[in-house]
Steps between C-alpha positions, in 0.01 A plus 500: 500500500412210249242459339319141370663514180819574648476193719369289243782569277778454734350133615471433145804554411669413810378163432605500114809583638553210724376254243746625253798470720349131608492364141844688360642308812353171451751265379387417067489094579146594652374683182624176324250162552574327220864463573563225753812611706568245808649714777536328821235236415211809407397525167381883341171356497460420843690863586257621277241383717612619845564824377186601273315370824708759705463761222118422527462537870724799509279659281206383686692658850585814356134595325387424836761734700389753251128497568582485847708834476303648321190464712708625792556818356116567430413794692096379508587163737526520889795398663385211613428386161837619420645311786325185360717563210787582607479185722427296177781647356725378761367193471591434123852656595561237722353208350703654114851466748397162651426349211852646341675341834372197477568450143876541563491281769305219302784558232789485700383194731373326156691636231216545316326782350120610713214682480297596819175652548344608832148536505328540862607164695561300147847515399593317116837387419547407136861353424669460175713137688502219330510359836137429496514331838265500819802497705614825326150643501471446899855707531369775320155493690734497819743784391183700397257447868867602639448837355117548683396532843185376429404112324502630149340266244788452208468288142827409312456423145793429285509635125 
């Protein structure tokens, strides 16, 4: 059987692990602002950008899937408490693989890097285009209300 400290260490280092492999991948241009490398029109700095925000919220995602796990295996909570969580935890499972889906579509259909957060109905879409248009905004607003079933309400804001 495990025990707390058993648990805690394997989460701990299951997530040290992860983050290790995550940065060795990451290509060195990112670790790199001050260099300005054009590639397909995108600066470092605006790469930068996307991908501390994505860092960030991944961070964010994963401290909460912890917390969440970790109050599901508390012995002293009902299980309908635990069934609160466990729906929660669906919950940020789905909205973590929306938000990765749409992001790939918003880069394919724009050829532009994207961040997206979900939160509740409010969905935020921040671009690294130079195509700063309203035109291009209202596509991506469009693409994204394609993804819902429900009126979602989404903000584009280019970096």
């Amino acid at each position: 059987m495990i025990n707390k400290k058993n648990l805690w260490f394997l989460t701990l280092f299951s997530l040290v692990l992860v983050l290790s492999i995550y940065y060795v991948t990451m290509p060195s241009e990112v670790f790199t602002e001050s260099k300005k490398v054009s590639t397909d029109n995108i600066t470092t700095d605006e790469v930068s950008l996307i991908d501390s925000m994505k860092l960030e919220d991944d961070a964010l995602v994963l401290k909460e899937i912890n917390d969440l796990k970790e109050k599901l295996v508390n012995s002293e909570l009902s299980s309908e408490e635990k069934n609160t969580f466990f729906e929660e935890l669906k919950k940020v499972n789905k909205n973590s693989s929306k938000e990765e889906t749409l992001e790939n579509k918003i880069s394919k259909e724009c050829n532009c890097g994207a961040f997206v957060k979900i939160d509740g109905d409010n969905v935020r879409v921040v671009l690294d285009s130079k195509d700063a248009s309203a035109s291009n905004a209202n596509k991506i607003m469009r693409l994204v209300q394609s993804e819902f079933d429900n009126k979602m309400f989404i903000s584009v804001k280019y970096s």
